[in-house]
Each structure stands twice: as structure tokens, then as C-alpha cells.
C-alpha positions in Angstrom: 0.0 0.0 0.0 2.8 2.2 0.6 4.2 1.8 -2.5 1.2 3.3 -4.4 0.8 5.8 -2.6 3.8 7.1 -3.6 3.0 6.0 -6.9 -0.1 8.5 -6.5 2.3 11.4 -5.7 5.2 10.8 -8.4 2.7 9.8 -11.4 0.8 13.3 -11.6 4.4 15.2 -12.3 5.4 13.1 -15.3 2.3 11.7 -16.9 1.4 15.3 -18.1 4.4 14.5 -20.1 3.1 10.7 -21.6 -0.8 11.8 -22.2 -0.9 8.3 -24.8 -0.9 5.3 -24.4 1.9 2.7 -23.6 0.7 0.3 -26.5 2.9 -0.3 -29.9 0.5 -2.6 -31.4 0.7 -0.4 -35.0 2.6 -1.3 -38.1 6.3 0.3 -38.3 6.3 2.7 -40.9 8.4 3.3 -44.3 12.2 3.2 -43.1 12.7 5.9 -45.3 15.4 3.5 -47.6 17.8 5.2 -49.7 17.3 6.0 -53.7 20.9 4.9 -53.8 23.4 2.5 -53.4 25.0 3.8 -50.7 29.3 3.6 -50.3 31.1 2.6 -46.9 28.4 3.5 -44.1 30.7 5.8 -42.2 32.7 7.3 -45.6 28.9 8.0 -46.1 28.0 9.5 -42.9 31.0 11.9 -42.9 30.9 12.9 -46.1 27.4 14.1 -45.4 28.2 15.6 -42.1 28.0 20.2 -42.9 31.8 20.3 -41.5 32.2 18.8 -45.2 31.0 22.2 -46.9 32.5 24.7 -44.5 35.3 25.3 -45.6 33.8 26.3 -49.4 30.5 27.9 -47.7 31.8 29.4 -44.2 29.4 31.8 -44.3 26.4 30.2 -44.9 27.9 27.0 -42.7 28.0 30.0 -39.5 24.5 31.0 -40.4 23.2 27.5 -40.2 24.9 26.4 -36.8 22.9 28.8 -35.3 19.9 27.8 -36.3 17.0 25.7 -35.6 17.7 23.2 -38.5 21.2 22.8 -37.1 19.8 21.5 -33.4 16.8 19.7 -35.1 18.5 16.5 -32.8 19.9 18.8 -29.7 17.6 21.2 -28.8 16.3 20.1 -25.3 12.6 20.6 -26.3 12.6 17.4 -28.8 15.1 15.4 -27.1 12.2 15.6 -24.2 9.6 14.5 -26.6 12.0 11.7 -28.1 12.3 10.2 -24.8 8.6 10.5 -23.9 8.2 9.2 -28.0 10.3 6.4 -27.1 8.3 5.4 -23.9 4.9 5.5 -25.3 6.1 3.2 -29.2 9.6 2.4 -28.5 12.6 2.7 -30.9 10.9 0.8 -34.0 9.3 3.7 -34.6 12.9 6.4 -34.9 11.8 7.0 -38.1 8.7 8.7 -37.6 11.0 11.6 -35.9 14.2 11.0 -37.8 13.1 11.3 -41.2 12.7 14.6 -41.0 14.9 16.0 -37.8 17.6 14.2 -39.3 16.7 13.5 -42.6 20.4 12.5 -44.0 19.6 8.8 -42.5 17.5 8.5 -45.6 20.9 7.8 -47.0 23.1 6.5 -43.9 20.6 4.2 -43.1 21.5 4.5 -39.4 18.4 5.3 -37.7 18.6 3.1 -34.5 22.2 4.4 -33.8 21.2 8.2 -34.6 17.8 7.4 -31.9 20.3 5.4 -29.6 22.9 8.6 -29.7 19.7 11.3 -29.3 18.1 9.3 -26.3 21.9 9.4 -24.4 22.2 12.7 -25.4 25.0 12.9 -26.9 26.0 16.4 -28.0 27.4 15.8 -31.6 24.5 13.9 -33.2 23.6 15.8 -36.5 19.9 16.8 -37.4 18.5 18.3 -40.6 22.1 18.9 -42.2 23.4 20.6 -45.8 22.2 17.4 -47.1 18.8 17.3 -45.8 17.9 20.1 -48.7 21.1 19.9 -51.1 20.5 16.3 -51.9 16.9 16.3 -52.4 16.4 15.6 -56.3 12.8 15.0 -56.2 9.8 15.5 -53.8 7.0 13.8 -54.3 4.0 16.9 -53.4 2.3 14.7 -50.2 2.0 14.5 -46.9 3.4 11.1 -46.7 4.9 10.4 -43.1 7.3 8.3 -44.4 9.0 11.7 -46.1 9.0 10.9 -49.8 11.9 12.5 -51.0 14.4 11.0 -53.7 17.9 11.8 -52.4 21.7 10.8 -53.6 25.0 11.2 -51.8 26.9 14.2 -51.8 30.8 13.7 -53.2 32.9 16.0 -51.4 34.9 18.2 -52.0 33.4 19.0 -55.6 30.0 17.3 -55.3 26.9 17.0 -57.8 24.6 19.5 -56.1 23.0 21.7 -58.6 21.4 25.2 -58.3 17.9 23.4 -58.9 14.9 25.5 -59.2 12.9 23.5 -57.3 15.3 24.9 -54.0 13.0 27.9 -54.7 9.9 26.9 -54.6 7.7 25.6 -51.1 7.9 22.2 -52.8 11.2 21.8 -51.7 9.9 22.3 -47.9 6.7 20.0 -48.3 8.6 16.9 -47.7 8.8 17.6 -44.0 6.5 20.9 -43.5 3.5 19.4 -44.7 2.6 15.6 -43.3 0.0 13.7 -41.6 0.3 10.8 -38.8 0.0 7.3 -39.9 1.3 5.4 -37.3 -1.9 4.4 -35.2 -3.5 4.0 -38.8 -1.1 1.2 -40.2 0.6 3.9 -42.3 -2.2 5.0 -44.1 -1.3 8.2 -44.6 -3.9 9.8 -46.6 -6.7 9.1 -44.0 -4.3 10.4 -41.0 -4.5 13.4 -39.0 -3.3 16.3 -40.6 0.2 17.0 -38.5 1.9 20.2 -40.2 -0.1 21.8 -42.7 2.3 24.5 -43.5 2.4 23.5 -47.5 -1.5 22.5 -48.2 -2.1 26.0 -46.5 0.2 27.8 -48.5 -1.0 26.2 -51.5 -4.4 28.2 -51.0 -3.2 31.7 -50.5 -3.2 35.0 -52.2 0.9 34.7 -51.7 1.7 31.7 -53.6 -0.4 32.7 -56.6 1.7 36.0 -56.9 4.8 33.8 -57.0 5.7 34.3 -53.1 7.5 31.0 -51.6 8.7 29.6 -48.4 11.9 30.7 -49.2 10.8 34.2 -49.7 10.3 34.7 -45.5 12.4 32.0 -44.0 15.4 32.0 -46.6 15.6 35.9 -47.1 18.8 36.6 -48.3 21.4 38.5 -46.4 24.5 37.1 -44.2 23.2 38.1 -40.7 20.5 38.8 -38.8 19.2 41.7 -40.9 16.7 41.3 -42.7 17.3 44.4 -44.6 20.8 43.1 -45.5 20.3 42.1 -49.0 23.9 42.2 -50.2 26.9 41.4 -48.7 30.9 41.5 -49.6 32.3 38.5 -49.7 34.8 37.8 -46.7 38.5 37.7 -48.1 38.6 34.2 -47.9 35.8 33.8 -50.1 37.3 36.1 -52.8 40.3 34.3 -52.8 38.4 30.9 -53.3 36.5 32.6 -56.1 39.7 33.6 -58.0 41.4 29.9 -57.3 38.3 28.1 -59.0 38.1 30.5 -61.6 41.5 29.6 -62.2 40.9 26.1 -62.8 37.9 26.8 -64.8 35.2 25.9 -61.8 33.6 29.2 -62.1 30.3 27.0 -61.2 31.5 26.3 -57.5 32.1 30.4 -56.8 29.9 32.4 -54.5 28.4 35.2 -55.5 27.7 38.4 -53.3 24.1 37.6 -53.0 22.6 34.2 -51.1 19.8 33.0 -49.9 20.2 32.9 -45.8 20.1 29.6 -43.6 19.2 30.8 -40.8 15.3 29.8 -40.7 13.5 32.0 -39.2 10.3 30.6 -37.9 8.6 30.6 -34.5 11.7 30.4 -32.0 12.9 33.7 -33.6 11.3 36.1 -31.3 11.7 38.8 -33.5 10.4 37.0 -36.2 7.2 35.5 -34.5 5.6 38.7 -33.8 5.6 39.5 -37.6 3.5 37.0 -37.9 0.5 39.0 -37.2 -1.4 42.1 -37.3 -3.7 43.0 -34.4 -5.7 46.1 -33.5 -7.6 47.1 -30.6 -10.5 48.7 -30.3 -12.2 50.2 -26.6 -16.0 51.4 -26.8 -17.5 52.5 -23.4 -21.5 53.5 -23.1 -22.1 53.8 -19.3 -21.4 50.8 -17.3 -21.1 48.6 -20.6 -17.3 48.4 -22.2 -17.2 47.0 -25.6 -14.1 45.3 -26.7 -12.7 44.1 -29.9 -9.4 42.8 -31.3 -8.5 42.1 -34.3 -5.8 39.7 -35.4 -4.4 39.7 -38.9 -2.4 36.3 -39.9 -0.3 37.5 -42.4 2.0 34.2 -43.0 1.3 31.6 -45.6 0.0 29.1 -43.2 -2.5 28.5 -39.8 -0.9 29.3 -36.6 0.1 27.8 -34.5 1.1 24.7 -36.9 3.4 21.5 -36.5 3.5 18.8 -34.1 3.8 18.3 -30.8 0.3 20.0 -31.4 0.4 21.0 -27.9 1.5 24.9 -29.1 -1.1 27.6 -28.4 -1.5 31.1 -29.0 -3.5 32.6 -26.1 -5.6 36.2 -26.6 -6.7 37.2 -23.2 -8.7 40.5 -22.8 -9.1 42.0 -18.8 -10.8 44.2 -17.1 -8.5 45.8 -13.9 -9.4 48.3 -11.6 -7.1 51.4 -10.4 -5.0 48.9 -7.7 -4.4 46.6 -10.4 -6.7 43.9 -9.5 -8.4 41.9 -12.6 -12.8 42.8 -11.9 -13.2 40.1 -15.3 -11.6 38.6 -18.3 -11.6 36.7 -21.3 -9.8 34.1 -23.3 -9.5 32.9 -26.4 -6.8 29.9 -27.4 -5.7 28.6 -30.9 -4.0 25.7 -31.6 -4.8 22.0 -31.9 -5.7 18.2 -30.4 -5.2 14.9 -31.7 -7.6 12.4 -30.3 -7.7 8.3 -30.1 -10.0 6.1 -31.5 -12.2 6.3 -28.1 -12.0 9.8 -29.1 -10.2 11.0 -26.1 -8.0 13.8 -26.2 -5.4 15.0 -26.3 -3.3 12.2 -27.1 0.0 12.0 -28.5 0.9 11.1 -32.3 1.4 7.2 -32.2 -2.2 7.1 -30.9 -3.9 9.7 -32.9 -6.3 8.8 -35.5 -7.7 12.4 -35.7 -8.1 15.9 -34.6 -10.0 16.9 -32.1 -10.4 21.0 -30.7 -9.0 22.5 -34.0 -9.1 26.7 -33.9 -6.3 28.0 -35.8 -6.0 31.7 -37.5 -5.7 30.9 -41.0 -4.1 32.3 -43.1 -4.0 35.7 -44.6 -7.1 36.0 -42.6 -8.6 38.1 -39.5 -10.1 36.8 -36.6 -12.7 39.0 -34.6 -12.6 39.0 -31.0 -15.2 40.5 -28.7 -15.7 41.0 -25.5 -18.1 42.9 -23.0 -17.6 44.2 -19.4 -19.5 45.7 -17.1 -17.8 48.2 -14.7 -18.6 47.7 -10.8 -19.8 50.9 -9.1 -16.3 51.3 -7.3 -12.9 50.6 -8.0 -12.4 53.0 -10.9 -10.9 54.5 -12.7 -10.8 51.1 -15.3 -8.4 50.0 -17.7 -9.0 47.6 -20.4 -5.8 45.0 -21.1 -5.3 42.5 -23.8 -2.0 40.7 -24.7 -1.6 37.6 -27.4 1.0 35.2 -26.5 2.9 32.7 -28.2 3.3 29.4 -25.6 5.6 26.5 -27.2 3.8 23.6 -25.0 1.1 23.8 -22.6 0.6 21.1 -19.9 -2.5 18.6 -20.9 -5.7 18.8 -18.8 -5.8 17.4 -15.3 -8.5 14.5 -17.0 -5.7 13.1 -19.7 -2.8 13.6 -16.5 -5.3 10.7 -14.4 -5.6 9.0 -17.2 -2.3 7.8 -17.9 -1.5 8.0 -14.5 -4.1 5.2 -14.2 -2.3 3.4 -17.0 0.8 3.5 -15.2 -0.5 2.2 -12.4 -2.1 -0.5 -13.9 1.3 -1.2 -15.7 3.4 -1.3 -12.8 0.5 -4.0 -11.0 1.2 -6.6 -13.4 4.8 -6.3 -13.9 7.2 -8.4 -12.4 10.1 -7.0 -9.9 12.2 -6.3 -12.2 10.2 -3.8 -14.6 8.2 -2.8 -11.6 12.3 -1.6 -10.4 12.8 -0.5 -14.2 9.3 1.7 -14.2 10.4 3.1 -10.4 13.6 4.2 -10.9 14.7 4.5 -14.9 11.0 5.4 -16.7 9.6 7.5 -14.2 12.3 9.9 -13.4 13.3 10.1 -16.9 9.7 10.9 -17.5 9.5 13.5 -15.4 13.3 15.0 -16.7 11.7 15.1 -20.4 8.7 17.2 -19.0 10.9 19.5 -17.3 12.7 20.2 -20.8 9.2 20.6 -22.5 7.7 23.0 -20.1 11.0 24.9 -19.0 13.3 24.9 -22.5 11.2 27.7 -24.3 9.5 30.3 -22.1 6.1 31.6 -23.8 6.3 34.8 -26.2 4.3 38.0 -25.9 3.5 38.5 -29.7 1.5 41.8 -28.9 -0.1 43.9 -25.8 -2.0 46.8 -25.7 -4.0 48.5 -22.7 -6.1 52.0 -22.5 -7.8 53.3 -19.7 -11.3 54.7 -19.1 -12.9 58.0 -18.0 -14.1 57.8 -14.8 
């Protein structure tokens, strides 16, 4: 009896963090196999590896470390979600995750040591690489979980990558920016629950029929963190390469003054997130009745928020406070999505999802209409009426799905023998509870946009 009870204490920190089920009874998806016959595994491996093209492309290789690309395997938010991934499915499944946060095992091949290296976290395990984009040759336009692109190894130092014009168009991106989740649905993709919608979207809008891309926001080019910096000189070391391949008639490898930047912006760009909208704010008093509205413009390509985990939310809270600063009333509104099982519980994680559930997303290039109505208490003025939008990477599930698999575990742990019931006690759980702490603490929320005014008394 002891012994649950402490069970009763421990599982509500960490099963926050599981919210799915424990079961892998669904089919293992597409490896991903390579288009080609690959060479020696680990020639392969660090040919492929960007330390290969820095010392030709040393400014676009410092732009890329730095980003979000570059730690698509280290950051500590999805090295948390890999571990709770692994939990819930187990490793057969690395390529649901890898295919796309280290897409370059498409031609390595070596998923289960790239999972094995991200779950001990080690530091030097590459994600989405030069290769990832440079060795795409073909993209098949679906949101195919397995990540159907057709790939061939890079030959370094003077390799086959081309200036293809499919690098400029949102095609290129589709492969992993627009997919659906198979895996509780035996790899059905097409009747899956939609994941990142980022390329379907943009397919619809205003911007893609006037030519704009992907690249065209998130590629912009410019060597830093200007965006205004459209053209740059070339470092000296770069001029010098120019004139030594010129020299032996490789004018094709030299770099020219203007190129597209690696730095993709998207969401963790603070700077860059709040661009993503446009939102007014409008006040209308008429006696003891405050009328409120607020407008928010989406003005990307795609819904926000988008992507998986689809536990990302943008909050728009609207408040009524009084002249110490206490809140008299307020309002919410939340955008973002669930995934639900096939009990149609959510929210659920992706190896059990079989659709969505809540769905409210802005759209894009569209405007979403808030209002809200107040009315002012006979003391306590002067009033002032708040409203803030904010940007929140992962918000804790519900209390409801937290007992549920806490029930789960429980359950687990009284049918186990003494050895997994050890393993569950001291390796799952803390580990468990680690990978939430990463989720919930790794990227504090963003305030997108705030704006207050205060009324007459």
C-alpha cells in the first residue's frame, strides 16, 4: 500500500508528459530506404556531415549552426519528446521523428544508432544537415509520413549538387513541412490526422499565386541577422576561393555576393514571431457597458500555431482591472490543436492519434474577430482595459488526460514483475518526469503583442 501511494504522488508530475498510451500494437512505418546505393556506411556518414561544406561555404555554414535546423536533434525541447516518444512506441518507430529531424539517415541508413545517440544525449549527433535540402532531387508533393523524398550522396569536395529550381519553390519544404500521422492508422497516410499543414495551407493563399515562396520569408537573403541586408561583400577568404576556381575553370562552385540565408527563421525567432501577425484594438465604453474588440491579422502563408507536438497555443486574453491593479473580469481565447484516439479522447499524443479533435487555428492571410463585454462595478475606478496575445511552445494537458495515464501506469506497474516494476520506479519515471521538465521549461512563452487603454471615470 505504501508503494502506491507514492505512486499516487510521483505519477501526476510526469504523466502530463506521456498523455498516450503505452501500447505499440501499430505497423512500423516506411524506413525511409535510400534512392541509392549507398558507399562505406561511415565514408557515407562523414561525407554528409556540414563540417564537409564549410570550408567552401563558411558563411552560410555560420549562419546554419545557429539555427533551428542545425539543433533539429539537440535542442532540449525534442530530445524531451523523443524520450517520452520512445516510452509511449519504442525505438521501431525512430523513423517517424528522424526522417525529417535528421533527414540525411535517408541515405546512412542508421536510424537506430542516430535514436540510440539522441536518447543518451549525446552532443554531436547531427539533425537536418546541408544534405537534408542539397541532396533532395525529387519530392513527391504529399504528406506522406514516411518523407517521400528521392535523395543521392553528396561527393565532397566537388559534389553533384545543382542550383535546382525546385530549392526555390515551397515544394522543396513539403517533404517535412507538410505531413500527416500514420502510425496508429497502419501507415495510411492519406486518412491520417493532418500534423503540419504548412504547404497545403500555402497552396491556398493570395501569396503563392503571386509567386511568393517559403523561401521568400524564412530563406531571405542577407549574411546576418538583418533582414534588410540584402547584399553582402564577400569575406576575403571567399574572394580568394573565387579567383582559385576561376583559375581552374570551376567558375560554377564560386559564390556570389548575394545568397539566400540559412538561418530559418520561424517561430523560435522572437523577432520574427511577432511579424506573424497584425492585431488592433478597439475600446467602446456606453455607461457601465465596455465594448471590446481585437482584431488579429495572420499575415503568413500558413494557420498558426502549426506543426507537431500539437500542444503549441496562442493565447488572446482581454481583462478588465481596476485602479490597484486587481483583474474585476476577463476573457480568453486559445488557438491551436488536439489529436484524439480512437475512443475519441484527447489529447493524445501522435502514435495514438487517429484524428483531430479541438481545431481553432488563425488561417491564413485572414482576420479573426474577438469581442468581449464588461461591465464596470460601481467602485474601483478609474478602469483599464488589457489584452495581450502570446505565443506558448507547449502547454501542460488537462488534469483529465494527466489521471488517465496516470491510471495506466498504475495499472502497468501491477502486473509487472520485480524487475520492470524496479525499471518503471527508478529509470521510466524519473526520466519521464526530466523530459517534461525540458518541454515545459526549455522555451519560455512569447508575448507577440499587448496593448492596454484606460477609461474616464
Amino acid at each position: 500500500m505504501k508503494k502506491y501511494l507514492t505512486l499516487a504522488v510521483l505519477v501526476p508530475l510526469f504523466a502530463a508528459g506521456t498523455w498516450g498510451l503505452t501500447s505499440s500494437s501499430v505497423a512500423a512505418p516506411n524506413q525511409g530506404k535510400s534512392d541509392v546505393v549507398a558507399e562505406k556506411h561511415a565514408g557515407l556518414v562523414a561525407a554528409n556531415r556540414p563540417e564537409a561544406c564549410q570550408s567552401c561555404h563558411s558563411e552560410i555554414y555560420d549562419q546554419w549552426k545557429d539555427s533551428f535546423h542545425a539543433k533539429a536533434t539537440t535542442s532540449p525541447f525534442f530530445r524531451g519528446v523523443a524520450t517520452l516518444f520512445n516510452f509511449t512506441v519504442g525505438p521501431k518507430y525512430a523513423s517517424e521523428c528522424l526522417n525529417c529531424h535528421a533527414t540525411d539517415v535517408k541515405l546512412t541508413g542508421d536510424y537506430q544508432a542516430r535514436w540510440q545517440a539522441i536518447l543518451a544525449d549525446e552532443p554531436d549527433t547531427p539533425g537536418i544537415t546541408c544534405t537534408a535540402c542539397h541532396a533532395i532531387r525529387d519530392v513527391k508533393n504529399a504528406p506522406d509520413t514516411s518523407v517521400p523524398v528521392k535523395m543521392t550522396a553528396l561527393k565532397t569536395p566537388f559534389h553533384n549538387v545543382e542550383n535546382s529550381p525546385m530549392f526555390k519553390k515551397e515544394v522543396a519544404c513539403s517533404g517535412c513541412h507538410d505531413y500527416n500521422n500514420s502510425l496508429a492508422l497502419q501507415g495510411d497516410w492519406k486518412k491520417g490526422p493532418a500534423c503540419c499543414t504548412t504547404n497545403r495551407d500555402f497552396k491556398k493563399t493570395e501569396m503563392a499565386k503571386k509567386g511568393v515562396s517559403c523561401q521568400t520569408c524564412h530563406m531571405a537573403p542577407g549574411l546576418d541577422k538583418d533582414p534588410k541586408a540584402w547584399q553582402k561583400a564577400l569575406s576575403s577568404s571567399g574572394s580568394i576561393k573565387n579567383t582559385l576556381l576561376r583559375l581552374v575553370n570551376l567558375d560554377r562552385y564560386a559564390e556570389n555576393k548575394v545568397f539566400r540565408g540559412h538561418r530559418f527563421p520561424g517561430s523560435h525567432d522572437t523577432d520574427f514571431l511577432k511579424t506573424a501577425v497584425k492585431t488592433s484594438f478597439d475600446v467602446q465604453r456606453e455607461a457601465s457597458k465596455v465594448q471590446v474588440q481585437v482584431s488579429i491579422e495572420n499575415l503568413t502563408g500558413h494557420s498558426l500555431p502549426n506543426g507537431c507536438p500539437p500542444r503549441t497555443r496562442i493565447f488572446l486574453r482581454i481583462w478588465l482591472e481596476d485602479v490597484d491593479g486587481f483583474e474585476v473580469d476577463s476573457q480568453q481565447e486559445e488557438y491551436g490543436f488536439n489529436f484524439k484516439d480512437k475512443d475519441g479522447f484527447e489529447p493524445v499524443m501522435v502514435p495514438t492519434a487517429v484524428a483531430r479533435g479541438f481545431d481553432h487555428v488563425l488561417e491564413p492571410e485572414a482576420t479573426e474577430n474577438v469581442k468581449a463585454e464588461f461591465t464596470l462595478p460601481a467602485k474601483g475606478g478609474p478602469f483599464t482595459v488589457k489584452a495581450s496575445l502570446i505565443y506558448n511552445y507547449f502547454v501542460i494537458p488537462p488534469p483529465e488526460a494527466q489521471n488517465r495515464v496516470q491510471q495506466g501506469i498504475i495499472r502497468r506497474i501491477q502486473a509487472s514483475t520485480p524487475a520492470q516494476k524496479d525499471y518503471i520506479l527508478n529509470v521510466e519515471i524519473p526520466k519521464r518526469m526530466a523530459a517534461m521538465n525540458l518541454l515545459t521549461s526549455t522555451y519560455p512563452p512569447v508575448l507577440m503583442w499587448r496593448a492596454e487603454q484606460r477609461l474616464a471615470p
